[in-house]
N, C-alpha and C positions, 0 to 999 in steps of 0.2 A: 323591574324588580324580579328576585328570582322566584320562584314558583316555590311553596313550600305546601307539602303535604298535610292532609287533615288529620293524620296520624302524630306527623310531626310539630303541629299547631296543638293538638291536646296536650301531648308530654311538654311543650312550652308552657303550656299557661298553668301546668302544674308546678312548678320552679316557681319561686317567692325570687324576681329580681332584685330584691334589697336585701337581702340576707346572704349570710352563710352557716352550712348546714354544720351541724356534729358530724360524725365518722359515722355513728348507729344511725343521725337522720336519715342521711346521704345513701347507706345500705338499704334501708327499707325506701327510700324511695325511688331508686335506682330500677328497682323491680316494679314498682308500679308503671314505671316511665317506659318500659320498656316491653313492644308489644308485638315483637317477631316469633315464628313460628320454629325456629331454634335455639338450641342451648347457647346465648351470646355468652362471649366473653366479657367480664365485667374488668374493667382499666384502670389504674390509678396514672394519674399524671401530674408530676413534680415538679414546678420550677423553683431552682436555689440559685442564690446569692454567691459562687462561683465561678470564675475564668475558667472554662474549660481548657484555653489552649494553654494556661501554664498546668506544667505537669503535675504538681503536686494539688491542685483542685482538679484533676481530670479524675470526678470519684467512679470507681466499679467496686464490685464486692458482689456477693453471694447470701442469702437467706432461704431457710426452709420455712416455708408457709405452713401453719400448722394443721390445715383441710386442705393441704393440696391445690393445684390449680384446677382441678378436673378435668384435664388435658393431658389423656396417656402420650407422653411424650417419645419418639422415635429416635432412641442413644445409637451411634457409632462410635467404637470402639475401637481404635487403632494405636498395634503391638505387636510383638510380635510372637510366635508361636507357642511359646511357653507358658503367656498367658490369657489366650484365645480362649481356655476352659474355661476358668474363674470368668472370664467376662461375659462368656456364655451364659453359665448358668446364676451369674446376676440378674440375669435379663435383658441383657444388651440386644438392638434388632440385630446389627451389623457387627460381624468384627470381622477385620483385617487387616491389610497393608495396602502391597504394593495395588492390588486389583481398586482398591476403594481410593488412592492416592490418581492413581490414571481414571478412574470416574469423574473423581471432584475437578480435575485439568479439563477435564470434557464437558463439565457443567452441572454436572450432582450436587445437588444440594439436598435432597430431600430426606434430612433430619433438622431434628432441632437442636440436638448438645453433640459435640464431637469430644470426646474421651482420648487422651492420647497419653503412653510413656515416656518420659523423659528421654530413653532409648532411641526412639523414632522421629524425636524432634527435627532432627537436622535431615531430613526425608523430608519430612511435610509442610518447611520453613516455606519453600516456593509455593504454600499453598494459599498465601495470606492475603494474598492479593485478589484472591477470591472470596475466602471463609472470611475477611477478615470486613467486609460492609456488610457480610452477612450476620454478624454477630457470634461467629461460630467456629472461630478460629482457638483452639487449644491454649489457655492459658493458665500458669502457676496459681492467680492473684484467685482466682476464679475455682481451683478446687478441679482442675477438667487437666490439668499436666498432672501425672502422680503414677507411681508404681504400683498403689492400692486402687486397682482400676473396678473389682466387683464391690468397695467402698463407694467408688463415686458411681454407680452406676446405681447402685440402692439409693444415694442419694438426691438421683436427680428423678427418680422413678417414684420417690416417698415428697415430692414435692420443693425439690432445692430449685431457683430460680436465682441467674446472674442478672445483676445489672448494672446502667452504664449510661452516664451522663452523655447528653446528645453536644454537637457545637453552641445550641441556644441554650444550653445552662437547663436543660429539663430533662427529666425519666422518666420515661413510659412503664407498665408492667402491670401484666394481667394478676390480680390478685381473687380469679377465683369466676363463676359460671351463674347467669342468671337464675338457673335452679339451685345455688346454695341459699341458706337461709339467711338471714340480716345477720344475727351471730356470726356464723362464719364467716359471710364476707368481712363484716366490721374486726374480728379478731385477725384474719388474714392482713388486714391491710394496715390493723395495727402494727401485725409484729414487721409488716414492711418496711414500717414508717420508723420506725427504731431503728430499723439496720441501717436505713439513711441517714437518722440523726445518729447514728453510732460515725457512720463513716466521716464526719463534718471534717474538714480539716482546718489545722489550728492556721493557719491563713487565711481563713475567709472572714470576711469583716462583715462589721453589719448584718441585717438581716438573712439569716440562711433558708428556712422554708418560706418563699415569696408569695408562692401559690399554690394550691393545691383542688383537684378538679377527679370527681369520677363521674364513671361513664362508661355505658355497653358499648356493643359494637355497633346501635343501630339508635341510640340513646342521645341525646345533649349533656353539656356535661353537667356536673350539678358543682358547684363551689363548697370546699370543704372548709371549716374556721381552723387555720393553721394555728392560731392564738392557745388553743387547749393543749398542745403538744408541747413539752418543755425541748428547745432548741437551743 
């Protein structure tokens, strides 16, 4: 039997295993359960009723969390010179081109949203095969391919987050920091849970929100009643 911690045995026997929680239970309890000496990331996780490998249920899309993630997020910015100012003084960490295109060949990864214009597409196509398990490859669908690049860089800096169905039919996605309060978590992962049920597509049959589960980064997950959510 595996060995499980007396930490981890408490935040267990706090969890009602026959129940499931509300969205407000689930925030305020998330926080009790959780008893690490850092700002955890607090997690939602989704499984739907969707084939991912047909195309038209392979859901992604973008929402803005409306308390942020609390996670100054590190933007690259690739364009080219014309619009290096504006990107700049959006707040972008990175902008550039060719130098940041021969990095990420080399193994660079270390941001979380890459920003690109339509211009530089066919440049940084070869880069997909990298950015692209990493989650962080340039796309239209996603708000991150655009010519209003100090646009999307306010917006990923004010709390815009992509997301993107896994092969198992579930999405992951941090909706916010064990120091935010039950309100904001709970209002956060409301309006996530919309942008989900906004994305439904008219081919999925039967039940669409299956499961749903939060949970810190050090946390068990806690079951949320998908039933309250109109799907």
């Amino acid at each position: 039997m595996a060995f499980i911690p007396k930490k981890r045995k408490t935040a267990n026997a706090k969890i009602d295993a026959t129940k499931v929680y509300s969205l407000k239970d689930a925030s305020t309890l998330v926080k009790d359960i959780t008893t690490c000496k850092f700002d955890a990331s607090v997690d939602l996780h989704i499984r739907l009723g969707v084939d991912p490998k047909k195309a038209d249920q392979a859901i992604r899309g973008t929402v803005t969390l409306p308390h942020g993630t609390g996670k100054t997020k590190k933007v690259l910015v690739l364009c080219g010179p014309e619009q290096e100012a504006a990107a700049k003084s959006a707040g972008a960490d990175f902008v550039g081109l060719d130098e940041f295109v021969q990095k990420i060949e080399g193994g660079w990864t270390d941001v979380d949203v890459i920003i690109a214009t339509p211009a530089v597409m066919p440049k940084i196509g070869r880069l997909g095969k990298i950015l692209g398990p990493r989650n962080l490859m340039p796309n239209p669908k996603t708000g991150t391919v655009t010519n209003d690049v100090a646009g999307a860089v306010n917006e990923v800096k004010g709390g815009k987050i992509a997301f993107k169905v896994d092969k198992a039919g579930i999405i992951h996605a941090s909706v916010g920091r064990i120091s935010f309060t039950p309100d904001k978590l709970t209002e956060n992962s409301q309006e996530f849970i919309n942008a989900i049920i906004k994305a439904k597509p008219s081919t999925s049959k039967g039940t669409y929100l299956k499961g749903l589960t939060m949970a810190s980064t050090m946390s068990p997950g806690i079951p949320v009643d998908t039933k309250s959510f109109v799907h």
